[in-house]
C-alpha positions in Angstrom: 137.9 286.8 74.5 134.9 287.1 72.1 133.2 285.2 74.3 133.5 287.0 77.3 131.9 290.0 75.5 129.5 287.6 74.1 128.1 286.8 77.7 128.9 290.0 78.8 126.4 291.3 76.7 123.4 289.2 77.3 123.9 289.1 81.2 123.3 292.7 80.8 120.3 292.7 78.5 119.0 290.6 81.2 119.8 292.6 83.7 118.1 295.3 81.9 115.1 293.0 81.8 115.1 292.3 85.2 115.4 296.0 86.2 112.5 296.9 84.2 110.0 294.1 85.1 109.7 291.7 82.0 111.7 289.2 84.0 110.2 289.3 87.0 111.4 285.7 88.3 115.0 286.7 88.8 114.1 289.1 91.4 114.3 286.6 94.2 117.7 284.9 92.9 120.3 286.7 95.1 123.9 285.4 96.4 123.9 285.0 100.1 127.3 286.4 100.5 126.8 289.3 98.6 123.3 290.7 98.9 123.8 291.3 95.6 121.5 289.8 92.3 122.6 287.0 90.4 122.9 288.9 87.1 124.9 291.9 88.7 127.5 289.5 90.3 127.7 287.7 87.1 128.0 290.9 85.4 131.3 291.5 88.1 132.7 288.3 87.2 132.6 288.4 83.8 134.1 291.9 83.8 137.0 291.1 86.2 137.6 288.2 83.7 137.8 290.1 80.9 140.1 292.9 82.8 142.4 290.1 83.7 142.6 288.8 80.4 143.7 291.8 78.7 146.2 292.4 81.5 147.7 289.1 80.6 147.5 289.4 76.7 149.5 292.5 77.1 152.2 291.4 79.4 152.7 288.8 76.5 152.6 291.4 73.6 155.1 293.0 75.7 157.4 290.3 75.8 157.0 289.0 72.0 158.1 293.3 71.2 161.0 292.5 73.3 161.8 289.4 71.5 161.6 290.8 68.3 164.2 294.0 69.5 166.6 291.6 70.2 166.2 289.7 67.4 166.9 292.7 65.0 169.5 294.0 67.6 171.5 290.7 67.3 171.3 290.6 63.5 172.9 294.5 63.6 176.1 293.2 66.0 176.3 290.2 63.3 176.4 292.2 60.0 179.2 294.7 62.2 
């Protein structure tokens, strides 16, 4: 997940860049579908990644609580 951030972070200090004028050559770099810049749907990507993941992690930190709880539950009924 570090690594998502990792890129996160320097598409947007390029972006900032861009927007700004020191990297002027990424101004013509667009995606057809889009009409958006390169960076900016990069930028989308990398958050939606990053959104999904943490969706996922915690579905699975759900589940491992839930483990745990019955874990602990079924060592109560034992020692009953």
């Amino acid at each position: 997940m570090i690594w998502w951030v990792c890129f996160l972070v320097v598409l947007t200090v390029l972006s900032y860049l861009h927007d700004t004028g020191v990297l002027s050559f990424l101004a013509n770099v667009r995606i057809p579908f889009f009409q958006a810049s390169l960076l900016s749907f990069l930028i989308l990507v990398c958050a939606a990644g990053i959104l999904i993941r943490m969706l996922w992690k915690r579905k699975k930190g759900e589940k491992e609580g839930l483990r745990e709880r019955i874990v602990r539950l079924e060592k109560e009924l034992a020692n009953k």
